[in-house]
C-alpha positions as CSV (number, residue, x, y, z in Angstrom):
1,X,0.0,0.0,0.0
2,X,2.6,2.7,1.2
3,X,6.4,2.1,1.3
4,X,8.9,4.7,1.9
5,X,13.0,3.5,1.3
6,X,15.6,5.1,2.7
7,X,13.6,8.9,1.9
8,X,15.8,11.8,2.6
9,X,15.0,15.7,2.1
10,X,17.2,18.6,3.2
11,X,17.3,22.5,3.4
12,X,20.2,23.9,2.8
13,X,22.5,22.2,5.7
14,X,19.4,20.9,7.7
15,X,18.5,17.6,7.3
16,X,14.5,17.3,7.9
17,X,14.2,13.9,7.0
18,X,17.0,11.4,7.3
19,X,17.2,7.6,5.5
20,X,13.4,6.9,7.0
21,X,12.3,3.6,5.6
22,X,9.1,1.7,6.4
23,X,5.9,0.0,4.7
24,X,2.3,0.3,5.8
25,X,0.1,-2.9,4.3
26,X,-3.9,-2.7,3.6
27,X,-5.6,-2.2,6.7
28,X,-3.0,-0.8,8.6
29,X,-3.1,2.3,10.4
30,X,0.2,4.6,10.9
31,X,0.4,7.7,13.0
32,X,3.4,10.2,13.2
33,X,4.4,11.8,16.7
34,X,7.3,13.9,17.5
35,X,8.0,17.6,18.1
36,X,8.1,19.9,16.0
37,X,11.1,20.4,13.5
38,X,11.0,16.2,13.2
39,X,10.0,16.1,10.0
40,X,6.5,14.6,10.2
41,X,4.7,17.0,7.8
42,X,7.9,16.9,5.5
43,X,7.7,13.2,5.3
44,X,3.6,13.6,4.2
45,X,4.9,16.1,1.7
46,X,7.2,13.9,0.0
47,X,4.8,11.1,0.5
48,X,1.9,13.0,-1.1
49,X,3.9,14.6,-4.1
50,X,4.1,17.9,-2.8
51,X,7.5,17.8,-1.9
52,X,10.6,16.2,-4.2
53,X,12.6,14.3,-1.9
54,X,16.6,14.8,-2.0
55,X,17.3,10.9,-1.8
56,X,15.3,7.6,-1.6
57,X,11.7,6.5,-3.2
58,X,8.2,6.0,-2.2
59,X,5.4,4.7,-3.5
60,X,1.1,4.5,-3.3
61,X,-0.2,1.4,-4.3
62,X,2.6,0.5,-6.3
63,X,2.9,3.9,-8.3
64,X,6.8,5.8,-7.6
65,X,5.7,8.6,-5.9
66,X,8.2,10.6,-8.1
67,X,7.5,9.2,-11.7
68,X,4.2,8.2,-11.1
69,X,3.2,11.0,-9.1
70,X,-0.5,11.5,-10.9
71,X,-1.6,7.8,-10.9
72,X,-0.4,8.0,-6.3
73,X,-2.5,10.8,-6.3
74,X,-5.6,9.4,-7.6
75,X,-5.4,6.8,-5.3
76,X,-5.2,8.4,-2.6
77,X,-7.8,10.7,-0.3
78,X,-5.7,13.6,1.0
79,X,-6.2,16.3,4.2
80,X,-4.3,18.6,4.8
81,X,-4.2,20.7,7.9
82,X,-6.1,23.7,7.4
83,X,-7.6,21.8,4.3
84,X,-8.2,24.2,1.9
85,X,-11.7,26.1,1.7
86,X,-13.0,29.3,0.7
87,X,-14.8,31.4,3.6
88,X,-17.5,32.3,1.2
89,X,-18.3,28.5,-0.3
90,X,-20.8,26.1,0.9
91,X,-20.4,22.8,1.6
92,X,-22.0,21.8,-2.0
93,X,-20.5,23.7,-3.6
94,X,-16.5,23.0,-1.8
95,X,-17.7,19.1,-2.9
96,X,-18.7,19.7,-6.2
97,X,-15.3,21.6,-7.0
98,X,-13.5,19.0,-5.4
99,X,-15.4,16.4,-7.4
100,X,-14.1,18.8,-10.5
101,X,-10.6,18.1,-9.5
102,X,-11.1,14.5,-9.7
103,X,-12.5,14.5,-13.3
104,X,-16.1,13.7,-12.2
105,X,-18.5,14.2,-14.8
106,X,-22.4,14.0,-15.3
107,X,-24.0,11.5,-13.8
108,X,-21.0,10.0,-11.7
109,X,-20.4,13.5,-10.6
110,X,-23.7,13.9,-8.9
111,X,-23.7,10.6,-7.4
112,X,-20.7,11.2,-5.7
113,X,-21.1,14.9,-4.8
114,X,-25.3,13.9,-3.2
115,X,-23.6,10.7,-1.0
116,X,-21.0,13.0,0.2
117,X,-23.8,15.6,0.8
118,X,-25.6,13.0,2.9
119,X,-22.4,12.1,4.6
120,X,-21.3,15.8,5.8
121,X,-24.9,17.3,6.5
122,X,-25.9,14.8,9.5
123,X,-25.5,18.0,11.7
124,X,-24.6,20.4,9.1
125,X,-26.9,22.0,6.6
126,X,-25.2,21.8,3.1
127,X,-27.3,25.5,2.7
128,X,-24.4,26.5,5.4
129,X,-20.9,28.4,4.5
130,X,-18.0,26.0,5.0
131,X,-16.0,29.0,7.5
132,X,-19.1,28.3,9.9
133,X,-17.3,25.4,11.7
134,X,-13.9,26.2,13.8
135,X,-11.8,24.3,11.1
136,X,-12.3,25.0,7.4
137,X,-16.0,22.9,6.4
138,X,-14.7,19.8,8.5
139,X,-17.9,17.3,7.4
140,X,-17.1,18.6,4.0
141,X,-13.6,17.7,3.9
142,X,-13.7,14.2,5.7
143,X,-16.7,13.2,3.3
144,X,-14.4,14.2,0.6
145,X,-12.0,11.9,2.0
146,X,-14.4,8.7,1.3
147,X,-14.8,9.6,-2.3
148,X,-14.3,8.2,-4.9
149,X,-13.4,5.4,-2.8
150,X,-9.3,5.9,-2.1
151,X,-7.4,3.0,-2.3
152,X,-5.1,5.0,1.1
153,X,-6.4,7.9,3.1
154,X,-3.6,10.3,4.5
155,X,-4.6,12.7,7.1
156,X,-2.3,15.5,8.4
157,X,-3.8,17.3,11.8
């Protein structure tokens, strides 16, 4: 599912993430902990695309993270911290763009955008901005998470 090899990434003459290696198999569940400056959210950088390692490989359900980097991504549900919302969007419309992103289209684009809709507005009317929660549109952004069914789901809080 996930394996990282000996993944290194530096700035300038600090080294945030040092020779990490390690593999998480279907149904496994992996947490990071440390302090800060230990190069957790570098790691899901790297991991996620966002960030070109220096030395090493990693790959998503078999795709090189660094060659493959689209084919990881679509296989893969991905939340930031902070995820990304506009103050001024509602929950429909955050999932329909998001669905956009994705490539949905017609028919398989409303399917998915209404079961995400039912999933985020148990408490939460889908009428109601996304900046009306403490976090940016939280139901929104975990239902997006479940859609279109990721093969791995990375989290970053």
């Amino acid at each position: 599912m996930i394996s990282i090899n000996s993944l290194t990434k530096r700035f300038g003459d600090h080294t945030a993430v040092d020779n990490l290696s390690f593999d998480v198999k279907p149904g496994e569940v992996l947490g990071f902990l440390g302090p800060n400056g230990a190069g957790k959210s570098t790691t899901m950088k790297m991991l996620t695309g966002f960030l070109t390692p220096d030395g090493g490989s990693a790959s998503v359900c078999g795709f090189d993270i660094q060659r493959q980097t689209l084919q990881a991504q679509q296989k893969m549900g991905y939340l930031p911290e902070g995820a990304p919302c506009y103050g001024d969007m509602r929950v429909r419309g955050f999932l329909e763009f998001i669905a956009d992103v994705r490539g949905l289209r017609g028919a398989e684009r409303k399917r998915h955008v209404d079961r995400a809709v039912e999933q985020a507005s148990s408490r939460l009317s889908c009428r109601a901005y996304s900046a009306s929660a403490s976090r940016p549109c939280p139901r929104a952004s975990n239902a997006v998470l479940v859609w279109p069914r990721p093969s791995c789901t990375i989290l970053r809080y």
